[in-house]
C-alpha positions in Angstrom: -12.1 -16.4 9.3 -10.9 -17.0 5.9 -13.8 -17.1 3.3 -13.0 -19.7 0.4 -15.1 -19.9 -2.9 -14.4 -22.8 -5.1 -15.9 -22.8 -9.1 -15.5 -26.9 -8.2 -18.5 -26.8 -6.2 -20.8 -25.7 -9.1 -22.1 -27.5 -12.3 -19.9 -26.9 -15.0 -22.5 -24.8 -17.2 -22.5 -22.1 -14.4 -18.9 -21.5 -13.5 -18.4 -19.3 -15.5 -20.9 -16.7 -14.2 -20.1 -17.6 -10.8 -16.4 -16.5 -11.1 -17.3 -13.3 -12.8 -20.1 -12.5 -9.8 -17.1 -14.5 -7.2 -14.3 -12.0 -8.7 -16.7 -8.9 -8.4 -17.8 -9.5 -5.0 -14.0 -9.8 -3.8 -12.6 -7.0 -5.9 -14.6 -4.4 -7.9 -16.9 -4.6 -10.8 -14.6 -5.9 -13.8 -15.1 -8.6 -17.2 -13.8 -11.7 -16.1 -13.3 -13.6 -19.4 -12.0 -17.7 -19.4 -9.2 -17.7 -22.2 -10.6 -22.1 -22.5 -13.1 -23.4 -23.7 -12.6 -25.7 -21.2 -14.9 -26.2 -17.4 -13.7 -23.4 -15.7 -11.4 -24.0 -12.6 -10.9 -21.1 -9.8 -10.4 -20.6 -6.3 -10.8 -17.7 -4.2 -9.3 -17.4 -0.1 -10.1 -14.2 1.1 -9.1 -12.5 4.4 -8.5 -9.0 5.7 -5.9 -7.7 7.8 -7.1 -4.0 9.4 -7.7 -1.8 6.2 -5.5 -4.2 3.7 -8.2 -6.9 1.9 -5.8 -10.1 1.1 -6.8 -12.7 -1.3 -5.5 -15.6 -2.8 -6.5 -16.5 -6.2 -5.9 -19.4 -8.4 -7.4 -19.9 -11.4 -7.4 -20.8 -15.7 -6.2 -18.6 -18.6 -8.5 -15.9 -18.4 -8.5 -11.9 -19.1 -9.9 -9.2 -16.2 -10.9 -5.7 -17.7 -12.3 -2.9 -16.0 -13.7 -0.5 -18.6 -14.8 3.2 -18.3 -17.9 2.4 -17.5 -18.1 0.2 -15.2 -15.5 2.5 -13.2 -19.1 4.6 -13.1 -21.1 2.1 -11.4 -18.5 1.6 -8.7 -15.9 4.6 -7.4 -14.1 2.7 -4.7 -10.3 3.9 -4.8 -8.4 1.1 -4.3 -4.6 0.5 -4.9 -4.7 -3.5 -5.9 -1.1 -5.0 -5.4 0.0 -8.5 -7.4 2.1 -10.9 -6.3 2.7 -13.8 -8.7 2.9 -17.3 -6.9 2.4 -19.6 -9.8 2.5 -19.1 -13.8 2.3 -15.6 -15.1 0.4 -12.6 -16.1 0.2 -9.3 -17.7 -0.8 -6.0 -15.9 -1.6 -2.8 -18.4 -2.7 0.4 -17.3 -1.9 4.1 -18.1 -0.2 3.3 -21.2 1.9 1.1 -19.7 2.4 -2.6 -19.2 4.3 -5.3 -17.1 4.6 -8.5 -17.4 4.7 -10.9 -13.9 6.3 -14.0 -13.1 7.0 -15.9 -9.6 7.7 -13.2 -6.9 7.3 -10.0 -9.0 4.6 -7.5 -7.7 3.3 -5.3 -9.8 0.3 -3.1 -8.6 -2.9 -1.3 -10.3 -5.8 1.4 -9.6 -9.5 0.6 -9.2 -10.1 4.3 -10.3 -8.6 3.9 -14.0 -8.9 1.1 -16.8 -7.0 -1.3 -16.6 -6.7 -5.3 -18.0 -5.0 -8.3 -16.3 -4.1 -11.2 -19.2 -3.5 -14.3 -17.3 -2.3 -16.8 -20.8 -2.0 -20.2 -18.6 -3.1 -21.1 -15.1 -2.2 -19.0 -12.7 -2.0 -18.3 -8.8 -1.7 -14.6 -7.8 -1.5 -12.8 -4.2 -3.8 -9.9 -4.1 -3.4 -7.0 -1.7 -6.1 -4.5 -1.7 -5.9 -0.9 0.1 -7.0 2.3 0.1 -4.9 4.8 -1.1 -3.9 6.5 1.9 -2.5 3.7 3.3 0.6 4.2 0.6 0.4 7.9 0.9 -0.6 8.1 -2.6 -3.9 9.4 -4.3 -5.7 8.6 -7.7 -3.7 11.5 -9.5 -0.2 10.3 -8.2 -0.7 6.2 -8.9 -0.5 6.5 -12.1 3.6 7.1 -11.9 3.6 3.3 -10.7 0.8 1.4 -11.8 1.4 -1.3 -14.6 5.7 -1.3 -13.4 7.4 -4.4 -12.5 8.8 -4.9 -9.3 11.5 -7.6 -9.3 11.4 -10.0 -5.9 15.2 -10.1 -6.4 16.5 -6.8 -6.5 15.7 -2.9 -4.9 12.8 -3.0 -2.2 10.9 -5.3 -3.7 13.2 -8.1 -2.4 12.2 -7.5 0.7 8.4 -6.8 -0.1 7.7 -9.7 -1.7 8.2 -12.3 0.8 7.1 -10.2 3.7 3.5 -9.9 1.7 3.7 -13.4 0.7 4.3 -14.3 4.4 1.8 -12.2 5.7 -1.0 -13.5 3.0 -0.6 -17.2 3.8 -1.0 -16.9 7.6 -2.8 -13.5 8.2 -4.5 -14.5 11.0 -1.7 -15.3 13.1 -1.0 -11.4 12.9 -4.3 -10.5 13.9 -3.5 -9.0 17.2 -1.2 -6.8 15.2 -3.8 -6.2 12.1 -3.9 -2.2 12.0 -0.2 -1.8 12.7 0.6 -4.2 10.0 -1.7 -2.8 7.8 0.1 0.5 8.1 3.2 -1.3 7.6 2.5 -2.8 4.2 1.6 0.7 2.9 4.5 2.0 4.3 7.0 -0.4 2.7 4.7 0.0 -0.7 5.4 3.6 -0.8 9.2 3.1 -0.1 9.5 1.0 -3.3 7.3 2.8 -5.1 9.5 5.8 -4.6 12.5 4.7 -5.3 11.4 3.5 -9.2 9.9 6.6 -8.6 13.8 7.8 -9.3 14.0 7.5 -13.2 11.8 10.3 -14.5 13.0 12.1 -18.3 14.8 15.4 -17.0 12.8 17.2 -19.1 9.6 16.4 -17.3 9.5 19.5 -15.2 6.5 17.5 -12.7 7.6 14.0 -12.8 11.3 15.3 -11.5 8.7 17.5 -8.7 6.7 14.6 -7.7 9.6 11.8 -7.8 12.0 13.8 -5.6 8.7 14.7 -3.5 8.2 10.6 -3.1 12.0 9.7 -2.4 11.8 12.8 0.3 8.9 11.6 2.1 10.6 8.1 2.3 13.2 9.7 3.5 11.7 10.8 6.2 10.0 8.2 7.2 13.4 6.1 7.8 14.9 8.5 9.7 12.0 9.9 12.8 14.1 8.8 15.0 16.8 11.2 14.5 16.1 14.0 16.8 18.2 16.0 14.2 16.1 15.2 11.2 15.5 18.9 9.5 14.8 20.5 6.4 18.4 21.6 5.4 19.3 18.1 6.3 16.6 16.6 4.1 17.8 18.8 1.1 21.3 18.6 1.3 20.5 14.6 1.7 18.8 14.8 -1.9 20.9 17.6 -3.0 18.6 20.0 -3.4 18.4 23.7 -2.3 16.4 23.9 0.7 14.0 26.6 -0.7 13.4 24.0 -3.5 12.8 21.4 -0.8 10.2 24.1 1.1 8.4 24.6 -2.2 7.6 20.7 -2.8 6.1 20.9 0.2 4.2 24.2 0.0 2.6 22.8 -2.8 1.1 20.1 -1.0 -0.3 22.8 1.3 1.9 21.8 3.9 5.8 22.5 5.1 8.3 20.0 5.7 8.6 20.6 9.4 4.6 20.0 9.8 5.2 16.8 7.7 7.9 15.4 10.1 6.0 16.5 13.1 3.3 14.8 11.9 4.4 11.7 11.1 5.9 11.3 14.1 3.0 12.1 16.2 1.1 9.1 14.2 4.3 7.0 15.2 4.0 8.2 19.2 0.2 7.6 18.8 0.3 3.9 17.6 3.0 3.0 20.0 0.6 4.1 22.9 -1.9 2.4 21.6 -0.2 -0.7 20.9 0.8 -3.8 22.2 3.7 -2.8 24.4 2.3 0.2 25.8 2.1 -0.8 28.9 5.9 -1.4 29.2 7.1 2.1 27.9 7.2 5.7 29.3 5.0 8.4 27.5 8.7 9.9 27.0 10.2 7.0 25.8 7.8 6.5 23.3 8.3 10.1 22.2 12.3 9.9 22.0 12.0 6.9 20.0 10.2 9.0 17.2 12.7 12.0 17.6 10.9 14.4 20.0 13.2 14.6 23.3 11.6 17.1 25.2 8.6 15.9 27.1 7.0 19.2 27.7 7.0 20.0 23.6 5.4 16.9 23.1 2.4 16.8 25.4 1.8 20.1 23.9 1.6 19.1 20.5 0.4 15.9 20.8 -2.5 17.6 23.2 -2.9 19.8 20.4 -3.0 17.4 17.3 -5.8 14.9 19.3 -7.7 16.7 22.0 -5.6 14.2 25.1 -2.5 14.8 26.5 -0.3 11.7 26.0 -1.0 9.9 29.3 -5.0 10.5 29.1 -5.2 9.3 25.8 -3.4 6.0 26.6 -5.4 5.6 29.6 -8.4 6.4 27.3 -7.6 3.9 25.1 -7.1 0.6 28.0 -10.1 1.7 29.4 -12.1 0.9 25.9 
């Protein structure tokens, strides 16, 4: 159930520190400081949907800063993602800075400073997950944090109303929470990746780990193709393929393990989900690319301990 906190149901004289304690409890530790001398006004509606925390907040001029060293007292590693309902604001972080208005997203990371400037009232969507759910770590969030994503243009026209849609009503998804949740990072790292596409040419490891991005997008668009391959991939960002191979090789991994893997997650969630029940063991595999039903109990066996069929079974049992 939704939790809502409300700086209206307290005396005047101590709003103030409850929205700081309000903001930390929902967030991470940060300054939260009123830009009015005026009774402060904000509301919090918080909610979860499997990994992603969702919040709505709405509240006076006021400036959020999380400093070096309160980064110390707390080392969660969150990705926080803005969506701008009402007014506007101004995200810095990593030397960077964007400022928000209706529908833009713009997202930040829990691991580095940063400072939200909110000059007039404002209502914000606020999308909090952990890093893996957008394929991203600490070192690689800083090639997106403090960037504008326009609601009208690129991905982010699609990604803003779908996380707008899903933070209003997210409990009428709840049956679907963890599937969702993977689908929100998912989207995330798609749009990330393709501003990911504007590096200097002269920055030898922001070309490296932008066409890296755009590749694993890539991939993750087309599982379904049975056909999907390295030389495909390369010749699809025109690249050599040893160039392609070596992206990957630096991640400690190969492309062909990447693809397999992804689609092994896919065939695992749709046996696990909601309309298991109604599909074939192989035609849950072909629908992620892998046609031959031996190959894939094999490997799926070998990637979680069940073959296919036991581990569904497993799973209704629970």
């Amino acid at each position: 159930m939704a939790v809502v906190l409300r700086t209206q149901d307290h005396a005047a004289a101590d709003r103030r520190a409850f929205w700081q304690d309000v903001v930390c409890d929902s967030f991470v530790p940060v300054h939260v400081k009123p830009l009015t001398d005026e009774p402060f006004h904000g509301r919090i509606q918080a909610d979860r949907l499997g990994a992603v925390q969702i919040a709505e907040v709405v509240a006076d001029p006021s400036q959020v800063d999380r400093t070096p060293r309160l980064i110390t007292r707390s080392d969660a590693e969150f990705l926080l993602v803005g969506v701008i309902q009402g007014g506007s604001a101004l995200i810095q972080q990593d030397g960077r800075e964007a400022e928000l208005h209706p529908g833009d997203i713009a997202c930040y990371d829990t691991t580095r400073p940063y400072t939200l400037v909110c000059h007039e009232g404002f209502s914000m969507l606020e999308f909090m997950l952990p890093h893996r759910l957008t394929h991203l770590d600490s070192g690689q969030t800083g090639e997106v944090t403090a960037t504008r994503f326009s609601a009208t243009e690129g991905v982010g026209a699609l990604v803003s109303p779908f996380l707008t849609r899903l933070a209003k009503r997210p409990r009428d998804y709840a049956d679907s929470a963890e599937s969702l949740a993977r689908t929100t990072g998912d989207l995330l790292a798609t749009m990330f990746a393709e501003r990911c596409t504007r590096p200097s040419r002269d920055d030898a490891h922001a070309v490296r780990r932008t066409t890296f991005l755009r590749i694993r997008a890539y991939i993750d668009q087309n599982l379904g193709d049975p056909d999907l391959s390295p030389a495909q991939i390369a010749k699809a960002h025109h690249i050599s393929l040893r160039y392609a191979q070596k992206l990957f090789a630096e991640e400690q991994t190969t492309i062909t393990a990447w693809i397999r893997q992804r689609r092994l997650e896919g065939c695992r969630r749709d046996l696990t989900g909601p309309f298991a029940a109604g599909r074939t063991v192989a035609s849950t595999a072909a629908r992620w690319g892998l046609l031959d039903p031996a190959h894939f109990s094999r490997v799926f066996k070998s990637a979680y301990g069940l073959s296919p069929v036991d581990y569904r079974a497993a799973h209704s049992e629970k």
